[in-house]
N, C-alpha and C positions, 0 to 999 in steps of 0.2 A: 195484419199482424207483422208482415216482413217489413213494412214501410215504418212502422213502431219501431220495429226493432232495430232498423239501420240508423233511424232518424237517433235512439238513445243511444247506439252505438258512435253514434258522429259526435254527438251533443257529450259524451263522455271523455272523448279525444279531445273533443275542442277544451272542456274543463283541464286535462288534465297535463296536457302538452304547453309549457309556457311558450310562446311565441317573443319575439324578440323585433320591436322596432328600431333596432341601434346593429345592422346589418349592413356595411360600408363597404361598398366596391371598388372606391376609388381614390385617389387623394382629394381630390373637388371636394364629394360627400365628405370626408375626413373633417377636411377642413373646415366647410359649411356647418359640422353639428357642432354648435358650445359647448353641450354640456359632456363631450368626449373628448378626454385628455390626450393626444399624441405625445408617444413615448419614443427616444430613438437612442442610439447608440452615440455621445458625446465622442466625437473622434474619430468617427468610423467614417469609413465613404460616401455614407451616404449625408449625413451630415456635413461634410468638407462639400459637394454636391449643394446642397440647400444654402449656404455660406457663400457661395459664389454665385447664386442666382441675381437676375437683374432686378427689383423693384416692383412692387404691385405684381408680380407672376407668381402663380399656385406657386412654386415652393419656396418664393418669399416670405408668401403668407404663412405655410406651414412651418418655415422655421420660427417666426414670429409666435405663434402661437406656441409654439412647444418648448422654446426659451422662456416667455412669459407665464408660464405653468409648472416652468422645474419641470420637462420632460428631456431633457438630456441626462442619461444614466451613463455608468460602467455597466461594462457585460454582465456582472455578477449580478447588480441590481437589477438589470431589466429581465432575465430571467429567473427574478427572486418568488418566493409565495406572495409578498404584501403585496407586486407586481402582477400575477396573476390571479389572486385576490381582487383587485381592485379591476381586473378586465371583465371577472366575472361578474360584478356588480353591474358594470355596464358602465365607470365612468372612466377607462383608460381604454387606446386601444396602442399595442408595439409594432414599430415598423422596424424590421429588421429582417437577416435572408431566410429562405426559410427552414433552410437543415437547423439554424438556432433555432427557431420557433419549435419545430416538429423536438427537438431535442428539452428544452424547457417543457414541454406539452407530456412526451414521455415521462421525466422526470418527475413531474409532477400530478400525473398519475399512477407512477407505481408508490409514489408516499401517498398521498390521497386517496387512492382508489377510485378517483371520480376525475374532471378533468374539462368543464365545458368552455369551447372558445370556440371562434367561427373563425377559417381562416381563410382570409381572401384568395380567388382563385386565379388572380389577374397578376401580370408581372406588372411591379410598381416601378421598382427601379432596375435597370440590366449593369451590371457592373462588369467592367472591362480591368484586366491587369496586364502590368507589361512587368517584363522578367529584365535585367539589366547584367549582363555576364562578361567575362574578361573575352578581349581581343584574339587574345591567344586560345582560344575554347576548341578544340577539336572541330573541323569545319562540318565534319557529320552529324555533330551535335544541336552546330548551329542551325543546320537544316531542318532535324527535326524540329527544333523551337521555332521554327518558322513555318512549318508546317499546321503545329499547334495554335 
């Protein structure tokens, strides 16, 4: 009776839990699955990044792809509904940082009420900034910013 009972217990999960074969860890996979759209920020760093890659190297490839699919957005766009609509179906995925993602994700949960997206746990890309200030800047100032 317990082994019935777990076995319909499992056999009820497994019915009822959709699983999801379109779970990408990495750019490699990204780019390897066709029928997943790469979505990215037209403009943004990371794009300027893939623009200057050398030939035949992953983010050649992925800029490749994601020009040739109209995956260059504005920010508005890439965290729009048709946007998140279309990741939920399974044939787009967005690369961007993550406080946006997690901010689209919010947002479109409190209108939705619902909200499913898998979101990678791996850093993709580390983005570095340099701050550029007058000469004349307080030398204390300067120190912290170097600090930083």
């Amino acid at each position: 009776m317990v082994v019935f009972s777990a076995f319909g217990g499992q056999l009820r999960a497994l019915l009822l839990i959709k699983s999801s074969n379109l779970l990408i860890d990495n750019l490699e996979e990204l780019v390897e699955t066709r029928d997943l759209q790469p979505l990215i920020l037209n403009g943004g760093s990371f794009h300027d990044v893939l623009q200057k890659s050398n030939e035949g190297t992953l983010n050649e490839r992925l800029l490749t792809r994601t020009e040739q699919g109209h995956g260059l957005k504005s920010f508005s766009q890439l965290l729009s509904d048709p946007v998140f609509d279309s990741i939920e179906r399974g044939s787009h995925a967005v690369i961007t940082n993550l406080d946006a993602i997690r901010f689209g994700l919010s947002q479109r949960a409190s209108k939705k009420n619902s909200c499913s997206a898998y979101v990678v746990d791996e850093t993709i890309f580390n983005q570095a900034y340099s701050v550029a200030f007058s000469k004349q800047l307080n030398r204390t100032l300067v120190e912290k910013f170097n600090k930083l």
